[in-house]
VEXKE-211443 format. One record per residue: residue in three letters; x negated, y, z of N, C-alpha, C in turn. Coordinates in nm, 3 decimals. Atoms other than C-alpha are relative to their C-alpha. Layout:
<recs>
(rec "ALA" (X Y Z) (X Y Z) (X Y Z)) ...
</recs>
This chain:
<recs>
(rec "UNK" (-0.128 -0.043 0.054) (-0.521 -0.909 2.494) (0.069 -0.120 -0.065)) (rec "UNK" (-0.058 0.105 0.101) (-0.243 -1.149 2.369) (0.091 0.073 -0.093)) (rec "UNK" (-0.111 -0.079 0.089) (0.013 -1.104 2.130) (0.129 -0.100 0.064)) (rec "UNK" (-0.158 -0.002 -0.089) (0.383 -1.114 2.238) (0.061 -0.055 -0.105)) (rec "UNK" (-0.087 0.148 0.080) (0.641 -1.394 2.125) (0.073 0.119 -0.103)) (rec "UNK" (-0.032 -0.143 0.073) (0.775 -1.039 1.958) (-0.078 0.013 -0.091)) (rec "UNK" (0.095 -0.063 0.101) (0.498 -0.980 1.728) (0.024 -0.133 -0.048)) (rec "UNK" (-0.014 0.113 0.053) (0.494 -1.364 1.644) (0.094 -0.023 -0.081)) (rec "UNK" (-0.105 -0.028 0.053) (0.826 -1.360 1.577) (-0.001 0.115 -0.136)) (rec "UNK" (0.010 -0.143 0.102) (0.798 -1.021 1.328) (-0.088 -0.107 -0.095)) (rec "UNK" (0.067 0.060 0.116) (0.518 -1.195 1.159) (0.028 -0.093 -0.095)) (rec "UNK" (-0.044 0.149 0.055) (0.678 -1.540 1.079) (0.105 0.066 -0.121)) (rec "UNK" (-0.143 -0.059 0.055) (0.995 -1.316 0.960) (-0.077 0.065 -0.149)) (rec "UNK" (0.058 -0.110 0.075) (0.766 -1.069 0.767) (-0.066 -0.078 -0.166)) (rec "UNK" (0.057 0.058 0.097) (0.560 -1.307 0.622) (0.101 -0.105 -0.123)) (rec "UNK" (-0.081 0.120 0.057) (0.825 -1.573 0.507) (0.109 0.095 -0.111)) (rec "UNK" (-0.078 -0.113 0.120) (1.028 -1.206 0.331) (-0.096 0.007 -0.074)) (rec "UNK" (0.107 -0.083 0.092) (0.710 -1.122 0.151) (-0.014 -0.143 -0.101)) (rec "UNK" (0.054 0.156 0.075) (0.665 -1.527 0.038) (0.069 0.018 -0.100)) (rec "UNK" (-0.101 -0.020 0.106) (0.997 -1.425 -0.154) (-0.048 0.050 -0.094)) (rec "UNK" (0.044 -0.171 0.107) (0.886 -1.115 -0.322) (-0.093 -0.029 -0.087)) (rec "UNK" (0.078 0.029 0.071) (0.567 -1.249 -0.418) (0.005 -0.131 -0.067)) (rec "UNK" (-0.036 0.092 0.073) (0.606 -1.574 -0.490) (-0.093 -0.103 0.058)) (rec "UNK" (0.109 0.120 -0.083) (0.363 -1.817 -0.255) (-0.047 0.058 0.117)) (rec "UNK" (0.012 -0.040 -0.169) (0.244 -1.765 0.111) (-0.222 -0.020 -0.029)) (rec "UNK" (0.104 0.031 0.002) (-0.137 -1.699 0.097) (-0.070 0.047 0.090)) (rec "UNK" (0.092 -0.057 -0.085) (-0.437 -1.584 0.300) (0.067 0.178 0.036)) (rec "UNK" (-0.032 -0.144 0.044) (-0.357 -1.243 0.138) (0.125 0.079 0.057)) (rec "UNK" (-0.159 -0.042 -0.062) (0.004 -1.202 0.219) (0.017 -0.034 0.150)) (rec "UNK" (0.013 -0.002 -0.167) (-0.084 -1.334 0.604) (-0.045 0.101 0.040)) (rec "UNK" (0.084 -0.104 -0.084) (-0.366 -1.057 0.682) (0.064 0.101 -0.069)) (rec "UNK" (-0.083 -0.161 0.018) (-0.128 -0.783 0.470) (0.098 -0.032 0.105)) (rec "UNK" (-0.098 -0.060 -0.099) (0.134 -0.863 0.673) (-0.019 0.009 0.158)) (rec "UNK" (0.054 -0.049 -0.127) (-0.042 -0.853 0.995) (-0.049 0.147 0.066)) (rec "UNK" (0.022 -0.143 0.021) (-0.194 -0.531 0.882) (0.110 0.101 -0.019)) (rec "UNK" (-0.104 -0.100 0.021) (0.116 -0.381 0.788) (0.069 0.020 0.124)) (rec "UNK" (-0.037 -0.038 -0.145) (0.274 -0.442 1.114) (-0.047 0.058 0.105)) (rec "UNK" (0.108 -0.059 -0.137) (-0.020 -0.354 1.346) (0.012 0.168 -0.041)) (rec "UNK" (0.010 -0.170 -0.008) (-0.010 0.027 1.182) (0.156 0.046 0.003)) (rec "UNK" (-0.128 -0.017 -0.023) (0.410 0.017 1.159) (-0.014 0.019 0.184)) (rec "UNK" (-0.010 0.026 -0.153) (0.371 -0.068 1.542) (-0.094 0.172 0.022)) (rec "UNK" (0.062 -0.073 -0.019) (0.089 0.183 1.592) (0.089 0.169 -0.040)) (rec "UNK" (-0.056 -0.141 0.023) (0.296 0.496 1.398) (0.143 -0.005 0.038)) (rec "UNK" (-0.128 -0.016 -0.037) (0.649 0.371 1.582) (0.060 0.023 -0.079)) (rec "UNK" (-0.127 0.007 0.115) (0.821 0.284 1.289) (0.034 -0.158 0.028)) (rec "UNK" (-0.078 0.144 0.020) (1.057 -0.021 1.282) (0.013 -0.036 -0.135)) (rec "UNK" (-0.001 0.096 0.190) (0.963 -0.223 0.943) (0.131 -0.079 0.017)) (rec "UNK" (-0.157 0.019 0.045) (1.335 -0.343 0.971) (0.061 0.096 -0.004)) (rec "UNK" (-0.069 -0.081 0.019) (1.457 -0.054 0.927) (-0.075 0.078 -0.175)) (rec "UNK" (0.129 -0.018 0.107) (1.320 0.011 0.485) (0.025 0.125 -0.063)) (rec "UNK" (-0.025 -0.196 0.058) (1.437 0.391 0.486) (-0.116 0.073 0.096)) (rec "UNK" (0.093 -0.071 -0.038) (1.114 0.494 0.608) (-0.037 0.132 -0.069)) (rec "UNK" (0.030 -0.142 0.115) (1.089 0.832 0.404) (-0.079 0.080 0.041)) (rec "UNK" (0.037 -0.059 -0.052) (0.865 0.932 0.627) (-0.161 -0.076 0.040)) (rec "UNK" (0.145 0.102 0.026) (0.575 0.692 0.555) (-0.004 -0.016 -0.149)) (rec "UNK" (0.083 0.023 0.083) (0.332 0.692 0.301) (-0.137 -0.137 0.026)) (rec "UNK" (0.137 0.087 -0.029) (0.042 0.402 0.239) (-0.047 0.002 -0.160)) (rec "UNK" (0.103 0.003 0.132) (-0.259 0.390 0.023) (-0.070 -0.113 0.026)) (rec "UNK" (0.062 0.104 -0.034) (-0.361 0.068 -0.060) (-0.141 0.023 -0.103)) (rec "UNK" (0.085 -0.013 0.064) (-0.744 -0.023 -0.202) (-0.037 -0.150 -0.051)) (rec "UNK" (0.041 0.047 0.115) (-0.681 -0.322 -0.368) (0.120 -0.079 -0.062)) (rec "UNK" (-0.081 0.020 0.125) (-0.446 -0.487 -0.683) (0.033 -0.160 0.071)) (rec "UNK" (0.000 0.160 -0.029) (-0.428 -0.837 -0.477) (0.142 -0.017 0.089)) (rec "UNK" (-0.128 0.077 -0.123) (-0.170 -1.014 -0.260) (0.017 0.116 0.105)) (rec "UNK" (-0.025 -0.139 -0.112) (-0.238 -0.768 0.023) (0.116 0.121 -0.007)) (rec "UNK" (-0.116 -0.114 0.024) (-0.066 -0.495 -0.141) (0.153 -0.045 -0.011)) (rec "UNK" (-0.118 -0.010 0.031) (0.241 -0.703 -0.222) (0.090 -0.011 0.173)) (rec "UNK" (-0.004 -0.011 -0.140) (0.262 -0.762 0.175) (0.034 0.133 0.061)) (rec "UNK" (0.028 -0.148 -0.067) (0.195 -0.387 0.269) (0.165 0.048 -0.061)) (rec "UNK" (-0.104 -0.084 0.053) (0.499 -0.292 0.010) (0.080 -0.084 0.067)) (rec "UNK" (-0.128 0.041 -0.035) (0.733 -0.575 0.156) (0.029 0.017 0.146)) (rec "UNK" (0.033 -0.089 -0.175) (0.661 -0.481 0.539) (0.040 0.133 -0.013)) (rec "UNK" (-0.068 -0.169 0.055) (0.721 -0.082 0.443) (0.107 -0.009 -0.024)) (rec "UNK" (-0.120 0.000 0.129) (0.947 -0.100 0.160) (-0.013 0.108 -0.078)) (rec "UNK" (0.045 -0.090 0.083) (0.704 0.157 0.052) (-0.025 -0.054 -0.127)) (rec "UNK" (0.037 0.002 0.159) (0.665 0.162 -0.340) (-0.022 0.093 -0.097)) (rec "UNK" (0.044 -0.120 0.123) (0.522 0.318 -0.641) (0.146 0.095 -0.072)) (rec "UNK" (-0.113 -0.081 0.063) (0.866 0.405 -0.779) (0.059 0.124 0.120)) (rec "UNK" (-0.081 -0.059 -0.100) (0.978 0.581 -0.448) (-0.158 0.152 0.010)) (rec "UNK" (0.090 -0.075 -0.038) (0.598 0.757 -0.442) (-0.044 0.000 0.126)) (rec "UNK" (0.021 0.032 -0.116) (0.557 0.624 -0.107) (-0.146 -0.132 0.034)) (rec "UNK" (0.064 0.080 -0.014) (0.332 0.353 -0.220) (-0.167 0.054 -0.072)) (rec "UNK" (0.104 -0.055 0.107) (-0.029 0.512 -0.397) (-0.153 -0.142 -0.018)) (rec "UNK" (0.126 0.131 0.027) (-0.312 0.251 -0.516) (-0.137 0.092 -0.049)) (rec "UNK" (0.137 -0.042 0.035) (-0.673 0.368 -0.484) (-0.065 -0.134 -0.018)) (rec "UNK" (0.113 0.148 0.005) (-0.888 0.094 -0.686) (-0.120 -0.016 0.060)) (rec "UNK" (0.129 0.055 -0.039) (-1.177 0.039 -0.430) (-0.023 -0.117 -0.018)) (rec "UNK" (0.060 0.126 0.005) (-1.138 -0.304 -0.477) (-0.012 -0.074 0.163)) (rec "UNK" (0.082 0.075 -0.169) (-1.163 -0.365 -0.057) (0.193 -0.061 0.050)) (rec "UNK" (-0.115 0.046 -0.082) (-0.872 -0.535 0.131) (0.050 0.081 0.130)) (rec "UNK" (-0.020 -0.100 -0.098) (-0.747 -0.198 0.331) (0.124 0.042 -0.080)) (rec "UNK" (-0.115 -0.028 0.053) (-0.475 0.005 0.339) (-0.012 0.121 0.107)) (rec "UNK" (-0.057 -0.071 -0.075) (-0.393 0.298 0.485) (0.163 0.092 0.039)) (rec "UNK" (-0.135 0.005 0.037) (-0.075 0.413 0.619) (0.016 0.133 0.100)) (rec "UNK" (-0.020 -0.163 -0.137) (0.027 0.790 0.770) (0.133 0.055 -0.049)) (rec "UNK" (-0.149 -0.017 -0.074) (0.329 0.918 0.926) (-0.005 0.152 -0.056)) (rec "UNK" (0.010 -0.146 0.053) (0.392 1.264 0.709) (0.051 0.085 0.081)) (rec "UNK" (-0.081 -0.081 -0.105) (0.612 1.398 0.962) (-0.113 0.076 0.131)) (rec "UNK" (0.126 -0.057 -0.094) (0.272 1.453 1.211) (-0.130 -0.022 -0.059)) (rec "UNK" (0.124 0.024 0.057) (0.015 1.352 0.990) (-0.087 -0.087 0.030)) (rec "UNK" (0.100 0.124 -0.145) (-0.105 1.055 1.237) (-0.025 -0.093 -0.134)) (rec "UNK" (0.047 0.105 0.096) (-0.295 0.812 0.997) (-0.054 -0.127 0.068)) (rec "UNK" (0.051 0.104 -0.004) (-0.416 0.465 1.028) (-0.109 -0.059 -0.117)) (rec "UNK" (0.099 0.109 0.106) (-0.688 0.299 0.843) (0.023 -0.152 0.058)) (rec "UNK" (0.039 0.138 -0.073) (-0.656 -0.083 0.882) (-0.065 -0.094 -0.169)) (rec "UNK" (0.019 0.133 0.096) (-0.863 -0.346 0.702) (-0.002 -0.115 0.088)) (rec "UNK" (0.007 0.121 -0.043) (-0.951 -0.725 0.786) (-0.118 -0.025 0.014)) (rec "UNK" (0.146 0.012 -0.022) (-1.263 -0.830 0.975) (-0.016 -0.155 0.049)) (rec "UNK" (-0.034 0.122 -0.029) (-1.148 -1.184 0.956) (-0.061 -0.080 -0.120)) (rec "UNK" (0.006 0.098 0.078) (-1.304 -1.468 0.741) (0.064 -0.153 0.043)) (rec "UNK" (-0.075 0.110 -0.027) (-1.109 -1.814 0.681) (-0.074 -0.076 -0.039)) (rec "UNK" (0.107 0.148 0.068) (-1.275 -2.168 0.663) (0.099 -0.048 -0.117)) (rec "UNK" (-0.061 0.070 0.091) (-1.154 -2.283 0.342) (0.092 -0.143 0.009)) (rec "UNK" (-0.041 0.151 -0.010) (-1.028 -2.606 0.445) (0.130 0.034 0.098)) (rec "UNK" (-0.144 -0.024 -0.066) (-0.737 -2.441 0.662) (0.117 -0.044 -0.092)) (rec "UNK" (-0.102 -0.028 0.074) (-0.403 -2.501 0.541) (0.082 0.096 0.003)) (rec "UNK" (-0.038 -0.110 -0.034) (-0.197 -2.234 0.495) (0.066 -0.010 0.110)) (rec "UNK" (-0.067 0.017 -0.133) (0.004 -2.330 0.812) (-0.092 -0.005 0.124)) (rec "UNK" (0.141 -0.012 -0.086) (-0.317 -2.352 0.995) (0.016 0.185 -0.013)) (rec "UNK" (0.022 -0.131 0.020) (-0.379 -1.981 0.876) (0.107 0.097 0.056)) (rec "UNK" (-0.124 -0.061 -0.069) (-0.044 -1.861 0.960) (-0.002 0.007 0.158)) (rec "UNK" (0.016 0.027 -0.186) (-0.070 -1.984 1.309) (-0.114 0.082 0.042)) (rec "UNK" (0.088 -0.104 -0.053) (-0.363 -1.830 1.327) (-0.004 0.151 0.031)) (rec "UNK" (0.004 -0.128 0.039) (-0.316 -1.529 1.184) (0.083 0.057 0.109)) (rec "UNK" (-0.144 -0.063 -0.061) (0.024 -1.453 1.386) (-0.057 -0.025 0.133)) (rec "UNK" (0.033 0.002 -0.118) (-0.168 -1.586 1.728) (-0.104 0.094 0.072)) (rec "UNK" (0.103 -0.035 -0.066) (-0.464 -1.385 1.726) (0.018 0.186 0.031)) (rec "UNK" (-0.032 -0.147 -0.023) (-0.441 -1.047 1.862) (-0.063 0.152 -0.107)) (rec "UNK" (0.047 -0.132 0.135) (-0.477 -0.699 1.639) (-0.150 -0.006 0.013)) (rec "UNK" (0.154 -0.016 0.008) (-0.810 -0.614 1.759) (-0.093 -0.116 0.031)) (rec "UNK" (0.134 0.139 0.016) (-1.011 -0.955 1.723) (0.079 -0.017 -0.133)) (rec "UNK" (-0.008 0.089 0.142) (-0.888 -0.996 1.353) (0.024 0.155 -0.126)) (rec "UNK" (-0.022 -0.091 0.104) (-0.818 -0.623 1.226) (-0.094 0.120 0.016)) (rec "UNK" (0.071 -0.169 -0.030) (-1.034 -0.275 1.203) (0.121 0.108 -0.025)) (rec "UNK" (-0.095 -0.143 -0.013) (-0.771 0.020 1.287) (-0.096 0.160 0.033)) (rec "UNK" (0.093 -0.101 0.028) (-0.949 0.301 1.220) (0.126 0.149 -0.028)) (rec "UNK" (-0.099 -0.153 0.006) (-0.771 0.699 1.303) (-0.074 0.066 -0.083)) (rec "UNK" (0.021 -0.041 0.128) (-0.809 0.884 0.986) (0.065 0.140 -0.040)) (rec "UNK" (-0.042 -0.128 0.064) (-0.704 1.232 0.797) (0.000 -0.049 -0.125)) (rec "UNK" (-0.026 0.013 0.173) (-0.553 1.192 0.471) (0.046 0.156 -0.065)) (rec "UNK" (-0.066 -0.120 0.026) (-0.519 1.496 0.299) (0.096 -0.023 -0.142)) (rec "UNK" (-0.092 0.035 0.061) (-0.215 1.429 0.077) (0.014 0.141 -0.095)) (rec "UNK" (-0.057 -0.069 0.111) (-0.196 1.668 -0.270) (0.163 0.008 0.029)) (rec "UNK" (-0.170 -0.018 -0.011) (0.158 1.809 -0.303) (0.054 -0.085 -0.085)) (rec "UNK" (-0.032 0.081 0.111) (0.158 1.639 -0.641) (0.069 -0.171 0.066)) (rec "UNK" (-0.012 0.150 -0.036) (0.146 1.293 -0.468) (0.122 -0.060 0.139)) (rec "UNK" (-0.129 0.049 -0.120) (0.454 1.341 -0.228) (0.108 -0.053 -0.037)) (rec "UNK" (-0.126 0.058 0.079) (0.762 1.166 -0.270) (0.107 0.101 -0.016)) (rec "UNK" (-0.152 -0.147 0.021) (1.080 1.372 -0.417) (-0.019 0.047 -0.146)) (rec "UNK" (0.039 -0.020 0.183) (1.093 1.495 -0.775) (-0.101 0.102 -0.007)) (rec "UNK" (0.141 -0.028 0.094) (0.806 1.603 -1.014) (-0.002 0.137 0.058)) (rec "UNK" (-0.059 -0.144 0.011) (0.722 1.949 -0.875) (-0.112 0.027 -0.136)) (rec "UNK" (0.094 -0.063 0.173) (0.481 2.001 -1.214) (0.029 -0.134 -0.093)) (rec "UNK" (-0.090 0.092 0.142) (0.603 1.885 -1.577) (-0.101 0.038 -0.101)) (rec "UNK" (0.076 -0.046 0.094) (0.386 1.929 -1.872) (0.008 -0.022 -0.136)) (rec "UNK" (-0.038 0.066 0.101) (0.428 1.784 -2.265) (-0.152 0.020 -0.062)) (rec "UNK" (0.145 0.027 0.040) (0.098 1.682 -2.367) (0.019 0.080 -0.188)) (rec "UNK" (0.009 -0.039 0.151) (0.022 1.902 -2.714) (-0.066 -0.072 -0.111)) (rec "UNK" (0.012 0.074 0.133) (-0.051 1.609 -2.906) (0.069 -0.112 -0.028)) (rec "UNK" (-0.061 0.092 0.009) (0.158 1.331 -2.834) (0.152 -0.006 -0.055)) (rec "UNK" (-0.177 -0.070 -0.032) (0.469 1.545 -2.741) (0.076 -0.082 0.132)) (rec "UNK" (-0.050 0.090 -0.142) (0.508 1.279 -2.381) (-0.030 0.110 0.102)) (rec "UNK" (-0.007 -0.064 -0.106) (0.610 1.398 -2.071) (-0.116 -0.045 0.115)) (rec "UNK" (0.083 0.084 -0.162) (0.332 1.412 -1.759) (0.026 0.084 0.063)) (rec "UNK" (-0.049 -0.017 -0.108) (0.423 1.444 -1.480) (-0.106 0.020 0.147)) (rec "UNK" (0.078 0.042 -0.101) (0.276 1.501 -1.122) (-0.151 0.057 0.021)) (rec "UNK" (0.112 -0.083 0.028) (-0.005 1.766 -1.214) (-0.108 -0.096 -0.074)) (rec "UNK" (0.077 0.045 0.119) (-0.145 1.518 -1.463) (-0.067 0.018 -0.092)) (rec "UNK" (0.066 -0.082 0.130) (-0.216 1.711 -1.720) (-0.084 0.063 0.014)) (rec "UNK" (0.123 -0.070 0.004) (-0.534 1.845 -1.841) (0.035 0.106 -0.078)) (rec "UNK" (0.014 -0.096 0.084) (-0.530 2.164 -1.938) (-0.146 0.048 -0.084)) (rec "UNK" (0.131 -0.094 0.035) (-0.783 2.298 -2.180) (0.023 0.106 -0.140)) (rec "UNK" (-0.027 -0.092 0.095) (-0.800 2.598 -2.425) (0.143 -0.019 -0.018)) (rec "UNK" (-0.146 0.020 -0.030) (-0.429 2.654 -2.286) (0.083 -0.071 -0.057)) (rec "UNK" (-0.115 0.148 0.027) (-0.284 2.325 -2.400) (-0.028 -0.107 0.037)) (rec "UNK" (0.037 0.169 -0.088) (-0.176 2.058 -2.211) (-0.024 -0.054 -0.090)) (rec "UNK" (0.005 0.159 0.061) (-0.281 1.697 -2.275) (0.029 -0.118 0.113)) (rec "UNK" (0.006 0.093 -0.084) (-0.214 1.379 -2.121) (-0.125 -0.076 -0.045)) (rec "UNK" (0.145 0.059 -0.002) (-0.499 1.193 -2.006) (-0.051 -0.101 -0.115)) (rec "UNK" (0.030 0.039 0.140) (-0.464 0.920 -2.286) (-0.038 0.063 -0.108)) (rec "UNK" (0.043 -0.058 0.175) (-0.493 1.164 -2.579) (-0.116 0.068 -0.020)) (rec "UNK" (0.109 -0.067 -0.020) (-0.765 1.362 -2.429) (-0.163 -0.073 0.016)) (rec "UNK" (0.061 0.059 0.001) (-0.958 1.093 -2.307) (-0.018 -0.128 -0.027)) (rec "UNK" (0.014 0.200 0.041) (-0.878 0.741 -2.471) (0.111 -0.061 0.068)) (rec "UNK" (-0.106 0.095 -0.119) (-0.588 0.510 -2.405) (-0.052 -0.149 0.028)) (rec "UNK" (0.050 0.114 -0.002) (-0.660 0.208 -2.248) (0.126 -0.130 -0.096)) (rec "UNK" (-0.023 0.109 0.103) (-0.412 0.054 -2.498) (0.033 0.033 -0.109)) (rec "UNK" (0.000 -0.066 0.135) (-0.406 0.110 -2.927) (0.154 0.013 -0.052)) (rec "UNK" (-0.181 0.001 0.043) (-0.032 0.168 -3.100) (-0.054 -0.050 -0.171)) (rec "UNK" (-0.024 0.081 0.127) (0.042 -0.068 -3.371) (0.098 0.046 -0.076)) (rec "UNK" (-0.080 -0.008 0.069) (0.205 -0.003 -3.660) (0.112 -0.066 -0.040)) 
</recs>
């Protein structure tokens, strides 16, 4: 299998928008945006076109990758299109809500350190999907909570008095809480 002066093209484009966004061209932002295109291609969406409202992706990790996956999409956390599960792995998955068709893709690629990133690029953009990616068909079962469109559940935590949103709230002995007050915030309030 090769890849087509078309995909090359997309990548160079893809990658060199995302260099913006993030702010440097790395390993990370090559194999997200390879990945992001190979499952755009796969669910027949045109990543130039960033009114996808009809794609969701779950990425699994906090690194470069993800800022790739969101600038390829134009899925994001504010839109609810973008969701972050911390596994910690360099994957992503991305499904078409309209039929439910999912993709799993990670990277089954290691780089010799001594590449430069223009080395890597070339690479990355020459070598075909399946010798550098795992696409893996998948079922996501998507909570209602976690769809994009406004809050359908609201709650006011009974100790803070803050709004959660998004079936957040814990109920117990019929009063909400948000998860901070119930179980610890991960940050203290100064006086």
């Amino acid at each position: 299998m090769t890849v087509s002066a078309k995909e090359i093209e997309d990548f160079y484009y893809f990658a060199r928008k995302v260099e913006e966004f993030h702010g440097h061209i790395c390993v990370g932002i090559a194999t997200g945006t390879k990945s992001a295109l190979a499952a755009m291609r796969k669910l027949g969406f045109n990543p130039y076109e960033k009114k996808n409202k009809d794609l969701i992706v779950y990425v699994e990790t906090a690194r470069c990758m993800t800022d790739a996956v969101q600038g390829v999409t134009g899925c994001t956390l504010g839109k609810r299109s973008l969701k972050y599960i911390d596994y910690g792995r360099f994957a992503a998955t991305f499904i078409k809500l309209s039929t439910g068709e999912a993709y799993r893709v990670t990277t089954t690629k290691d780089f010799d350190k001594n590449l430069t990133i223009d080395e890597v690029l070339k690479l990355v953009s020459e070598t075909p999907d399946d010798e550098m990616l795992k696409i893996q068909k998948v079922e996501v079962d998507i909570p209602e909570n976690d769809l994009p469109g406004p809050p359908k559940d609201k709650a006011e935590c009974s100790v803070c008095g803050e709004r959660v949103m998004d079936g957040r709230a814990v109920f117990k002995d019929g009063k909400a809480y948000c998860k901070s007050c119930l179980y610890g915030a991960y940050y203290k309030v100064k006086d």
